[in-house]
C-alpha positions in Angstrom: 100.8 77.8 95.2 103.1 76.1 92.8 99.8 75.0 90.8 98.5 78.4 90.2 102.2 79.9 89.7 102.3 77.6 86.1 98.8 79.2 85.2 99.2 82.8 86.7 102.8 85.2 85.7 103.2 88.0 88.0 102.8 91.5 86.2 102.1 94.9 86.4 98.1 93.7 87.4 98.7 90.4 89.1 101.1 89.7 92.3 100.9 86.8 94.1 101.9 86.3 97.7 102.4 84.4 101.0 98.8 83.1 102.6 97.5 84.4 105.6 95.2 82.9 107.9 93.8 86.4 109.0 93.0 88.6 105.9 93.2 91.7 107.9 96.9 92.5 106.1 95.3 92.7 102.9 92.2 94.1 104.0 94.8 97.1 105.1 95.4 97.8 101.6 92.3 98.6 100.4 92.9 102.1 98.5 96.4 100.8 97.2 94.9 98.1 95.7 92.1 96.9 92.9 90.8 94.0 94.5 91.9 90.6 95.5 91.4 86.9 94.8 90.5 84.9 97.9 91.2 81.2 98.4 89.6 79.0 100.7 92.8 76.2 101.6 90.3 73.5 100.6 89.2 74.6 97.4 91.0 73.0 94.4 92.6 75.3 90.9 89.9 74.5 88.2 91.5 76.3 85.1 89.4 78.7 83.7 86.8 78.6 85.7 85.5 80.1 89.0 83.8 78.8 92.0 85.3 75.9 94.0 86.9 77.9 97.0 87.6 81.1 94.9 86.0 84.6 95.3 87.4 87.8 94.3 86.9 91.1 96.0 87.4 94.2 94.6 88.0 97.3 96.7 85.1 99.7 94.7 83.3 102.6 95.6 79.4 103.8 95.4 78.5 106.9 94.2 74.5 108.0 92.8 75.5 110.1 89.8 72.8 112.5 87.6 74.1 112.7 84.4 72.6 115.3 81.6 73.0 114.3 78.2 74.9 111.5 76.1 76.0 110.5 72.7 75.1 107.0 71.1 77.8 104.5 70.1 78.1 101.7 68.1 76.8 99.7 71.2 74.8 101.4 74.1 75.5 105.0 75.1 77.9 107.3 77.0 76.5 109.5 79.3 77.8 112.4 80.7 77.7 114.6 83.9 77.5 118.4 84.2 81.2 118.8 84.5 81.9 116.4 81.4 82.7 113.1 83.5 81.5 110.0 81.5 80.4 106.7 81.7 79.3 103.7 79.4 76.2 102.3 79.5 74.5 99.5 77.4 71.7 96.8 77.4 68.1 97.3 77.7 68.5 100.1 80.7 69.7 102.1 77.7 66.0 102.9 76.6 65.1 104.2 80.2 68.4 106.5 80.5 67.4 107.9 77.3 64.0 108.4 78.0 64.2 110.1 81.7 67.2 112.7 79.7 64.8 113.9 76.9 61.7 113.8 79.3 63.5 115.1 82.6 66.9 116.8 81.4 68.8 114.3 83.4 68.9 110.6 85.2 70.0 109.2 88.2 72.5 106.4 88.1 73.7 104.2 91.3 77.3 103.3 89.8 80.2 101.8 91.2 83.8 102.8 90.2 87.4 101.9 91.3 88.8 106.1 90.6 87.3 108.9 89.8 89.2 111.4 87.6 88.5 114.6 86.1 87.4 113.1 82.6 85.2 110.2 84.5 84.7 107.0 86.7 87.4 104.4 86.3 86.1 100.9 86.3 88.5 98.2 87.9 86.9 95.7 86.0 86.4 94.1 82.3 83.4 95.0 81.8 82.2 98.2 80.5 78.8 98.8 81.8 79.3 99.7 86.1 75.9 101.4 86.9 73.9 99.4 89.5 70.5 101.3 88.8 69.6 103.9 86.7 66.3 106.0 86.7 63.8 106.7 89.7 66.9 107.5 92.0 67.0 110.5 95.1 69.2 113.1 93.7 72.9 113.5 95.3 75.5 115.8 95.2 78.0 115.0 92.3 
């Protein structure tokens, strides 16, 4: 611990805290929590980079989304639901989201998303782009 605490500073995002040999505690606090960062008592601190005993596990939902229209940015798209809830997309599944919208009016999208609010999905993550499949989806309730 004392090895990660000069890498790592606590913070609004980042708490670190006793080990446990049963993860069940932490497993309770799914839904209070964005994720977690597991490490196996073996595995050694490599500094920037992951693997070696280290896995992180993030507490996000599933949802299959149709979205109706979107707007282009300056890389990839946003697309947007019937009640005006958005999400980012980019990358070469941009084409096929574009396509099924003109062609269908709408397309499916598996995403996954810590929060959902009024004005969209909430990503936990750094990256921008959370849809797991687009296109060729069942329909779902929204």
């Amino acid at each position: 611990m004392r090895l990660l605490a000069t890498y790592v500073n606590e913070g609004d995002h980042v708490k670190q805290i006793p080990t446990f040999e049963n993860p069940q505690p932490l497993l309770e606090q799914k839904g209070k929590i964005e994720g977690m960062v597991i490490k196996e008592l073996s595995g050694i601190y490599q500094f920037g980079k992951r693997g070696s005993g280290w896995t992180k596990k993030k507490f996000l939902q599933e949802k299959t989304v149709k979205f109706i229209s979107y707007i282009e940015k300056e890389i990839g798209i946003n697309l947007f639901t019937d009640d005006n809830k958005e999400i980012h997309l980019s990358g070469n599944r941009v084409k096929l989201a574009v396509e099924q919208i003109e062609q269908k009016g709408y397309v499916m999208a598996e995403i996954e998303f810590y929060a959902e609010t009024d004005k969209g999905f909430r990503d936990a993550s750094i990256k921008s782009d959370f849809i797991k499949r687009i296109g060729n989806l069942k329909e779902a309730e929204i």
